[in-house]
N, C-alpha and C positions, 0 to 999 in steps of 0.2 A: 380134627374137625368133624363135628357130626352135621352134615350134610341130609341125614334123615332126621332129624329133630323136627317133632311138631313146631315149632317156636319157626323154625326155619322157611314154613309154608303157608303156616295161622293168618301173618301179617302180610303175606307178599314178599316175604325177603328180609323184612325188616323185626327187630329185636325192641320188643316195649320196653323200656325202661321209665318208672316213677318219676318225677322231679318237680320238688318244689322248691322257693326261694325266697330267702326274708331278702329283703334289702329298705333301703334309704327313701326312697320312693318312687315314685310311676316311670318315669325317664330312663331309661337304660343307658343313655349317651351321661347324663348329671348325675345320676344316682348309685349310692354305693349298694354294690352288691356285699351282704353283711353274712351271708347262712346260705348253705346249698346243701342240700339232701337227694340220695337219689335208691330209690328200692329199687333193686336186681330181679326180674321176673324168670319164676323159672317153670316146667311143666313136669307132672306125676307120667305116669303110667298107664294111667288112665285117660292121659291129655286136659289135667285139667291146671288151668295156672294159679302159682301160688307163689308168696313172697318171698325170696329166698335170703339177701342180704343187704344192708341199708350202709350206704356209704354216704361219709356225710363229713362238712369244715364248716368251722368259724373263719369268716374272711376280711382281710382287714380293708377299709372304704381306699378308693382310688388314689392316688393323689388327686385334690383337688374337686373331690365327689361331695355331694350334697346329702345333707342329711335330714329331710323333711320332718320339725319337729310332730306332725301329727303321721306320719308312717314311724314314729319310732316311738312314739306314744301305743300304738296300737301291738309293734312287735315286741315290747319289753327290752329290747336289747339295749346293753350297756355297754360300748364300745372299748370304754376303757377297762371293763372290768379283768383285775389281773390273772382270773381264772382260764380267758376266754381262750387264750390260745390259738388265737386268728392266725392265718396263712394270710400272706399274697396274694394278688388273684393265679400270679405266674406259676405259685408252688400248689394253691389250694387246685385249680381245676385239673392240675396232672393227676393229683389225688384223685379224684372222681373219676378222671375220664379211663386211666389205664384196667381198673375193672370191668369198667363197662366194655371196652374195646376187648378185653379177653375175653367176656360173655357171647360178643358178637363174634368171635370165630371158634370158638365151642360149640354154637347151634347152629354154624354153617351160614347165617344169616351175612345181609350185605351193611348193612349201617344200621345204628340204632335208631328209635323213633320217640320222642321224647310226647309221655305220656302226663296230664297235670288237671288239675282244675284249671280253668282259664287258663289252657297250655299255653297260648300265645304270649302271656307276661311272661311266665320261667323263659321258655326260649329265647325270647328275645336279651334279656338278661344273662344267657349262659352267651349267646354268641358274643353279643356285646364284648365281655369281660374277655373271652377266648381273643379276640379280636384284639384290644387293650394287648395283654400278651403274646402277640404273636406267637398265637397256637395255630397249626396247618392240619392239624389231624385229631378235628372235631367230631366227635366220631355220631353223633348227631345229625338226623335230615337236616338240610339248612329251613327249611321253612313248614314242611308237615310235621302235624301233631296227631294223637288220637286224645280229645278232652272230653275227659268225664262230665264236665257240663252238660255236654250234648247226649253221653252214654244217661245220665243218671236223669237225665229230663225225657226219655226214651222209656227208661224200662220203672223207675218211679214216680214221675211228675215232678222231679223238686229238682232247682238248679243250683242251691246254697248246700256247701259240701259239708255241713252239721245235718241238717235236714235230710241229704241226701245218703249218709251213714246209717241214721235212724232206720228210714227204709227201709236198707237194705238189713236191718235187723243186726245192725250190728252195734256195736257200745262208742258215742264221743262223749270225752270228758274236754268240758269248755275251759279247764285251767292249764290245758296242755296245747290249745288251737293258739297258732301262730308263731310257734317252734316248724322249722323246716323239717325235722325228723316228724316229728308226729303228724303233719301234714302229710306228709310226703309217706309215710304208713300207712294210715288212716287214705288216702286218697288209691293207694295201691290194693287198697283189699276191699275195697269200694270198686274198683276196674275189674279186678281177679276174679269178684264175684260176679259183675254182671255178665263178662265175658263168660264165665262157665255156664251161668243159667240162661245163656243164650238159647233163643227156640231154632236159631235158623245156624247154618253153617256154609260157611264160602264153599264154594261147586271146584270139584277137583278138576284141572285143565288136562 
C-alpha cells in the first residue's frame, strides 16, 4: 500500500475514478443500465494526474428494465446485437469494480470517488444496479461526486462536455460521443487537465 501517494492526500482520502454510463433512460429504479466505463486515475512524478486504464462492459438490461425508445435513439445501442457481449449486471459490475478497489489500496486511499459529467446520473445508476445484485463492497462514495460540470463551468465557462473539451484544447469527435468509453475518456482528461492547471492547491493539515 502506498500510503505516501499523492492520490492519497489530493482528494482527502479518496481515489477519483472516471465513470460514465449508457443506459435505457433517466430512472435508475426502470431503466436498463446498458454500458459502463470507468478511467483509472493515476499520478506522474511530478504529481500530476493522467489517465491510466479504461475498464469498461456491455450489460445486458434488468429483467424487466425499460428501454426509452428516445434514450436509445440517442445511444445507438442495439441490445440484441450478437457482437455485444453483454454481462449481467451481477457479473458486469465485479468486472469494473475489483480494479478499482485494487487502485484504492495501491494509493493508500479510503474509497473511491466517482468522477462524471452530471456525476449524479452515472452514480445513481452504478448504485442502483450494485444494489439489484447484492453487491456490499461498492467500492464508491455512496453519495459524493467530483462533476466536471462544475470543474469545467469554473475554469472554462461551458457546461456541455463537447464544448467543454474544445476548451480545454483538446480534440472531440461527435461520431464517437455517447459510447461510455469515449465519454468516459474524453471526460477524464477533461478532469486531469483542469486538476493539473489548477492555480490553487489544498493547504497541507
Amino acid at each position: 500500500m502506498a500510503d505516501d501517494s499523492p492520490l492519497a492526500t489530493r482528494f482527502r482520502g479518496f481515489l477519483p475514478v472516471v465513470v460514465d454510463v449508457e443506459t435505457g433512460g433517466f430512472n435508475e429504479a426502470t431503466d436498463a443500465l446498458l454500458q459502463i466505463a470507468a478511467v483509472l486515475i493515476d499520478v506522474d512524478d511530478a504529481g500530476r494526474l493522467y489517465c491510466a486504464e479504461t475498464v469498461a462492459c456491455h450489460v445486458n438490461p434488468f429483467a424487466g428494465a425499460n428501454l426509452d425508445p428516445k434514450s436509445m435513439e440517442v445511444n445507438g445501442i442495439d441490445v440484441d446485437h450478437p457482437f455485444r457481449l453483454a454481462l449481467d449486471e451481477q457479473e458486469a459490475l465485479p468486472k469494473i469494480f475489483k480494479p478499482i478497489r485494487g487502485e484504492v489500496r495501491r494509493h493508500g486511499c479510503n474509497k473511491a470517488i466517482l468522477v462524471g459529467h452530471n456525476a449524479h446520473f452515472d452514480l445513481k445508476f452504478v448504485n442502483a444496479a450494485a444494489a439489484r445484485s447484492g453487491i456490499k463492497r461498492n467500492p464508491f462514495h455512496p453519495f459524493s461526486t467530483l462533476d466536471t460540470v462544475s470543474l469545467a463551468a469554473l475554469a472554462y465557462g461551458q457546461t456541455v462536455l463537447a464544448r467543454a473539451v474544445k476548451s480545454a484544447g483538446l480534440q472531440w469527435d461527435p461520431a464517437e460521443a455517447h459510447s461510455a468509453i469515449y465519454d468516459a475518456e474524453m471526460t477524464a482528461a477533461l478532469f486531469c487537465k483542469i486538476v493539473n492547471e489548477a492555480r490553487f492547491r489544498p493547504a497541507r493539515e
